[in-house]
OpenMM code with the backbone's topology and positions (N, CA, C; nanometers):
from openmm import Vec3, app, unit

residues = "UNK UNK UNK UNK UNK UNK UNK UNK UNK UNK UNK UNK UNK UNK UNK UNK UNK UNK UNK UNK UNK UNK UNK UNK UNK UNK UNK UNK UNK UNK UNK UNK UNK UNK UNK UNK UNK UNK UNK UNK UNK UNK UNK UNK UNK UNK UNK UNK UNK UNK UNK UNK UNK UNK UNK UNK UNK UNK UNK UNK UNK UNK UNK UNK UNK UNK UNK UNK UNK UNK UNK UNK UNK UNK UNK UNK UNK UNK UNK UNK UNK UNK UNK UNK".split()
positions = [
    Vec3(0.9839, -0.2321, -2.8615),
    Vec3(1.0109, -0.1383, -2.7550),
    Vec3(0.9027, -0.0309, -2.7562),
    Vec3(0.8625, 0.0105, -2.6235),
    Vec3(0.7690, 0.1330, -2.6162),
    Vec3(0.7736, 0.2090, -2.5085),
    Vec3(0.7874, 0.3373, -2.5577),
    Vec3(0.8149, 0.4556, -2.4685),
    Vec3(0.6333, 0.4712, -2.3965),
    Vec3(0.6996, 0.4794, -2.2606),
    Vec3(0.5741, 0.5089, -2.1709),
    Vec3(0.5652, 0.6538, -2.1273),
    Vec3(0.5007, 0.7163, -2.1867),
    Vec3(0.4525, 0.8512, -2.1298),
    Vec3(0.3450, 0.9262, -2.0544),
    Vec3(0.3922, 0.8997, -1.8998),
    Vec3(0.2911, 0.9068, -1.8117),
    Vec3(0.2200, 1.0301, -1.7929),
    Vec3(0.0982, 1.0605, -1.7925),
    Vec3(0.0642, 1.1605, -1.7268),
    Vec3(0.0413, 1.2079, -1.5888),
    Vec3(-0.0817, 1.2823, -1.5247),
    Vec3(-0.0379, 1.3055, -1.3885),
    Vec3(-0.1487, 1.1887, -1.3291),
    Vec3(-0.0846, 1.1059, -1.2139),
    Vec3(-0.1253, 1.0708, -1.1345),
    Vec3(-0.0697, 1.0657, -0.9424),
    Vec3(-0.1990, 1.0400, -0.9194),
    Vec3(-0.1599, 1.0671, -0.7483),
    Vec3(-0.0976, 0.9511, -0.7101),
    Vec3(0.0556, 1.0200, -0.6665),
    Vec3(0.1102, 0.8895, -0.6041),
    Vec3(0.1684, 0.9593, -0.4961),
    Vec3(0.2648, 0.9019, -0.4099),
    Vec3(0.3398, 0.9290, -0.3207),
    Vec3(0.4550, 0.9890, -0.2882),
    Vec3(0.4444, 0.9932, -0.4317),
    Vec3(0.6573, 1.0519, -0.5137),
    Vec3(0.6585, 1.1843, -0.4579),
    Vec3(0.5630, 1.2817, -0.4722),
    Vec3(0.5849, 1.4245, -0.4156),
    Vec3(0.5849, 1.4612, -0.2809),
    Vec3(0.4982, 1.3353, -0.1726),
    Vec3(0.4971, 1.4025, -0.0436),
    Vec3(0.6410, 1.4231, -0.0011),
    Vec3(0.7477, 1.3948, -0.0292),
    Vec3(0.8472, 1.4303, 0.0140),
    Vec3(0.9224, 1.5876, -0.0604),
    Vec3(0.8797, 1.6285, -0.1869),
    Vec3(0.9566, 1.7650, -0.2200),
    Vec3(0.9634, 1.9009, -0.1572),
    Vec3(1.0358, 1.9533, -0.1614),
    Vec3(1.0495, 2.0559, -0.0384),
    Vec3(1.0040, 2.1918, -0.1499),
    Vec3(0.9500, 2.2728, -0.0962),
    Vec3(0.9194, 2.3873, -0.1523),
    Vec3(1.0488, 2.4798, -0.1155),
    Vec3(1.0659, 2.5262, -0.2266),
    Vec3(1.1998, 2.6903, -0.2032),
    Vec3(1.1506, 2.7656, -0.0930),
    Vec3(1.2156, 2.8252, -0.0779),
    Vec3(1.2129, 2.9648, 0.0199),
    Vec3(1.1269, 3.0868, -0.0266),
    Vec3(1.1594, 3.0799, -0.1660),
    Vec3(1.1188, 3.1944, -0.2104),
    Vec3(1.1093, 3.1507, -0.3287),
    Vec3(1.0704, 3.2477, -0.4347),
    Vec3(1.0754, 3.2121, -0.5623),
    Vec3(1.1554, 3.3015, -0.6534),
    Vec3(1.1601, 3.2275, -0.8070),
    Vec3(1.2357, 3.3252, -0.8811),
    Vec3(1.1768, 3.4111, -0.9872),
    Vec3(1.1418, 3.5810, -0.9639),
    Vec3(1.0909, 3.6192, -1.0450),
    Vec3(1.0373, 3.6385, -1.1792),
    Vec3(1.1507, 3.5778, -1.2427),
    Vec3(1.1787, 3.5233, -1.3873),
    Vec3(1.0914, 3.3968, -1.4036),
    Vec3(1.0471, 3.3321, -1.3197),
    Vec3(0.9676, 3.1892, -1.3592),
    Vec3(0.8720, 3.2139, -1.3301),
    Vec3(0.7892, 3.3151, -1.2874),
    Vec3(0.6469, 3.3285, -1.2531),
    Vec3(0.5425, 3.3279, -1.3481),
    Vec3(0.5509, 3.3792, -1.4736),
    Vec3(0.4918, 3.3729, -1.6337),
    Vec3(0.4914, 3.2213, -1.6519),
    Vec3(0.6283, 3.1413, -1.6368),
    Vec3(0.5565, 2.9682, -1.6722),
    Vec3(0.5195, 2.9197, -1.5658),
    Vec3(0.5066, 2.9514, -1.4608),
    Vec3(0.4389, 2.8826, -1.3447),
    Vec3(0.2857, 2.9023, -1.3046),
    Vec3(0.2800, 3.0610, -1.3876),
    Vec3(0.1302, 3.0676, -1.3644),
    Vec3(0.0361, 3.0135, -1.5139),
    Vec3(0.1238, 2.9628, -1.5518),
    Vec3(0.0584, 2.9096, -1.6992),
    Vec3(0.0630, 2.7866, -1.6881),
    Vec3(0.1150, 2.7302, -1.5885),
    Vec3(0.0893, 2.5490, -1.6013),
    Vec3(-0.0326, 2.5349, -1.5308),
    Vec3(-0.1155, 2.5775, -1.4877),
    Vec3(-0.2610, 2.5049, -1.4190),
    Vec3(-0.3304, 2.5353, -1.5451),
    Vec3(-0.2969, 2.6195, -1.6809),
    Vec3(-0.3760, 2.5917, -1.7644),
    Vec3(-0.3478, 2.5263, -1.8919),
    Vec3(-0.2941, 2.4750, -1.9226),
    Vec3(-0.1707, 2.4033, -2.0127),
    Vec3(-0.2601, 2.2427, -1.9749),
    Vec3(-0.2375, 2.2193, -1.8930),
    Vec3(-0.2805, 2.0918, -1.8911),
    Vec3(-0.3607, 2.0219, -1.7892),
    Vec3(-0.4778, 1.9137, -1.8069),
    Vec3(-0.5273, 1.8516, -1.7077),
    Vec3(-0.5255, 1.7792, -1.6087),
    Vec3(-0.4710, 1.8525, -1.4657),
    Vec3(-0.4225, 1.7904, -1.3943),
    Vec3(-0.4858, 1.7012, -1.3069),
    Vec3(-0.6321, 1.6389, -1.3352),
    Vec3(-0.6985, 1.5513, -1.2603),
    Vec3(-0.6298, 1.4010, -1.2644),
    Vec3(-0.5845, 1.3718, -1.1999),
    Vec3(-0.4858, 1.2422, -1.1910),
    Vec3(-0.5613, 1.1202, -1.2089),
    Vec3(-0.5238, 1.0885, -1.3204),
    Vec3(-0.5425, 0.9539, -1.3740),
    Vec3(-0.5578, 0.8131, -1.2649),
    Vec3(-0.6125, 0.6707, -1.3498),
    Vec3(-0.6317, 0.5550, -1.2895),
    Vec3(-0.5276, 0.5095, -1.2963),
    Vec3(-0.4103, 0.4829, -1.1762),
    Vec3(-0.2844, 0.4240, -1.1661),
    Vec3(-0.2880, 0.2824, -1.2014),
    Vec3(-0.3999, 0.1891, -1.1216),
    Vec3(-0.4043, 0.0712, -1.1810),
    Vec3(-0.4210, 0.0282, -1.2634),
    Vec3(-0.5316, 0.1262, -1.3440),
    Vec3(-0.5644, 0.0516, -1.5011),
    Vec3(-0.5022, 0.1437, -1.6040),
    Vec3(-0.3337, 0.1792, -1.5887),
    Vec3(-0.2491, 0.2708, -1.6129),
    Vec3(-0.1647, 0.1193, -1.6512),
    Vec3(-0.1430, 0.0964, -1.4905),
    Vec3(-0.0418, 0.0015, -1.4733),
    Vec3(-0.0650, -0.1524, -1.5612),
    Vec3(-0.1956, -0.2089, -1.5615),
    Vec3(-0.2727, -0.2971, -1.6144),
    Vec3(-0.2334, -0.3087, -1.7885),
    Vec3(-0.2421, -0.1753, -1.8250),
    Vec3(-0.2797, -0.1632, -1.9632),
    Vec3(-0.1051, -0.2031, -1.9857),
    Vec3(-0.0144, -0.1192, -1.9439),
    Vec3(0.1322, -0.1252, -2.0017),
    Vec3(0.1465, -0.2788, -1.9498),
    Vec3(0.1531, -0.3472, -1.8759),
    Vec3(0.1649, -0.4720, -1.8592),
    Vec3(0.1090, -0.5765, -1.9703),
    Vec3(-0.0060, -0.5008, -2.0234),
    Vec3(-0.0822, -0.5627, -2.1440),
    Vec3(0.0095, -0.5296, -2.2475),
    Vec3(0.0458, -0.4752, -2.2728),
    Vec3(0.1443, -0.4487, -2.4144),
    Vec3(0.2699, -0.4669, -2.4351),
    Vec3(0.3330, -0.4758, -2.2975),
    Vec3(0.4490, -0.5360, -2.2577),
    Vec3(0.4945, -0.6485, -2.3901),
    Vec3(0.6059, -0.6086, -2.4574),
    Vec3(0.6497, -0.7299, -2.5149),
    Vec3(0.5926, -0.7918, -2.6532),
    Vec3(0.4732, -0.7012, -2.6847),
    Vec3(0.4110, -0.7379, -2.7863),
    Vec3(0.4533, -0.6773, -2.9058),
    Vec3(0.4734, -0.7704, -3.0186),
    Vec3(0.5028, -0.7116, -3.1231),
    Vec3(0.4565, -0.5889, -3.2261),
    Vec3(0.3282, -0.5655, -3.1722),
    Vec3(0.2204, -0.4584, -3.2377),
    Vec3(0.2212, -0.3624, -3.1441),
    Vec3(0.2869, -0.3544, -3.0421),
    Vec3(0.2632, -0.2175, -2.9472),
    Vec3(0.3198, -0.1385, -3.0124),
    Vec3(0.3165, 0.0146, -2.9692),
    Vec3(0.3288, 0.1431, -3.0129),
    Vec3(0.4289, 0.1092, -2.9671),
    Vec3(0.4640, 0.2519, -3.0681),
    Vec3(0.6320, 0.2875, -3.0204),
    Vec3(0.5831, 0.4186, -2.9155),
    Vec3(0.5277, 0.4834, -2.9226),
    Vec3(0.4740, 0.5812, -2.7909),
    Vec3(0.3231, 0.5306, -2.6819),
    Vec3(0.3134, 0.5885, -2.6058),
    Vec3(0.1923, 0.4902, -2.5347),
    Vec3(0.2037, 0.5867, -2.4170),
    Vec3(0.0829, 0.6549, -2.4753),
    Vec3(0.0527, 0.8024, -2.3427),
    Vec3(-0.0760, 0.7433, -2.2493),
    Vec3(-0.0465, 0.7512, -2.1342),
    Vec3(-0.1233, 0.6916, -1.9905),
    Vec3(-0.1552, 0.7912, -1.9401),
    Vec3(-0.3008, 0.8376, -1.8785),
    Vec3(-0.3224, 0.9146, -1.8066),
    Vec3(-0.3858, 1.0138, -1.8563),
    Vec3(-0.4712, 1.1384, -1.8108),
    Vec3(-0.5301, 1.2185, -1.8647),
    Vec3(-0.4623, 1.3754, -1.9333),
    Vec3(-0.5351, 1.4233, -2.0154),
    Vec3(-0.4949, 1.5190, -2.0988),
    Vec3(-0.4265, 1.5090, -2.2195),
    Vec3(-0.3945, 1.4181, -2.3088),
    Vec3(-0.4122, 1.3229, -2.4110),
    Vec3(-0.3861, 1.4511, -2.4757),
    Vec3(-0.5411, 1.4770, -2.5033),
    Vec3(-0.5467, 1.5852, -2.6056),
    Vec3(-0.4869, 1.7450, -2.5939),
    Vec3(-0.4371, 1.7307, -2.4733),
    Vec3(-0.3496, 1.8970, -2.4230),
    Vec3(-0.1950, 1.8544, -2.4809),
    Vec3(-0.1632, 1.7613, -2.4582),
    Vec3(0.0184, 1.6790, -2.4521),
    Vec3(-0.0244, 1.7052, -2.6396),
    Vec3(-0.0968, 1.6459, -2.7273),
    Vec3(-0.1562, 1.6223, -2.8601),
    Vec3(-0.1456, 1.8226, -2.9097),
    Vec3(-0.1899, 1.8978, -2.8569),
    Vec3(-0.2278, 1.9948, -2.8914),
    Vec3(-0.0677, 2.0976, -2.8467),
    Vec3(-0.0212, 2.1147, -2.7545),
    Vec3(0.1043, 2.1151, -2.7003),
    Vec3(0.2164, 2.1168, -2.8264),
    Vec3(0.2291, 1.9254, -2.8391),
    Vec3(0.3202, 1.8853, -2.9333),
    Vec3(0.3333, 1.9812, -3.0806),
    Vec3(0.1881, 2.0109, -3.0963),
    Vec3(0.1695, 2.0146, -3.2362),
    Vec3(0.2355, 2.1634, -3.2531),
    Vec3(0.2156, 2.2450, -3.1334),
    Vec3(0.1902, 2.3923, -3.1501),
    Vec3(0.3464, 2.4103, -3.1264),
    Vec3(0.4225, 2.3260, -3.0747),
    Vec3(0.6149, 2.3500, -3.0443),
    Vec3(0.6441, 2.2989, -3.2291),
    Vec3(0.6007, 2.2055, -3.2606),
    Vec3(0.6188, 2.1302, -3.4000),
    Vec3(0.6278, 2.2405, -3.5222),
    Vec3(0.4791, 2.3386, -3.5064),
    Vec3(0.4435, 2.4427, -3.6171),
    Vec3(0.5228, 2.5668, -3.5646),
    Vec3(0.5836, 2.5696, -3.4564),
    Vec3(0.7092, 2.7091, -3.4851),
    Vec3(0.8372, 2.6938, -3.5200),
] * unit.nanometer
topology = app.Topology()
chain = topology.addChain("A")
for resn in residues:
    res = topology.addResidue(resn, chain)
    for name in ("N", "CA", "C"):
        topology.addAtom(name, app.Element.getBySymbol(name[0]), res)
């Protein structure tokens, strides 16, 4: 078994979310901190899709299997929630 952990790519899933009305004052500190937290240049969907199809089922696959870019932000992230 292997957990797929996607990163960001451009798909179609968001043209439909609706933006609030307004916002909530209280969330503005983590909202203006996610454009730097992580790399949001959206990854190769096909050779995303390609690769997990490749590992599909195989006895040597990971038990985690991160797709997509910023690797090393999700890596650096983990570590820094881990050490408090």
């Amino acid at each position: 078994m292997t957990i797929v952990e996607p990163g960001v790519f451009k798909t179609r899933l968001g043209e439909s979310a609706v933006q609030p009305p307004r916002t909530i004052d209280a969330y503005a500190p983590a909202a203006d901190q996610l454009p730097r937290l992580y790399d949001r240049t959206p990854g190769n969907l096909e050779g995303a899709a390609q690769t997990i199809v490749s590992i599909a089922g195989r006895p040597d696959a990971p038990l985690r299997f991160y797709v997509g870019n910023a690797l090393d932000d999700v890596r650096r992230h983990y570590h820094q929630r881990l050490d408090e």
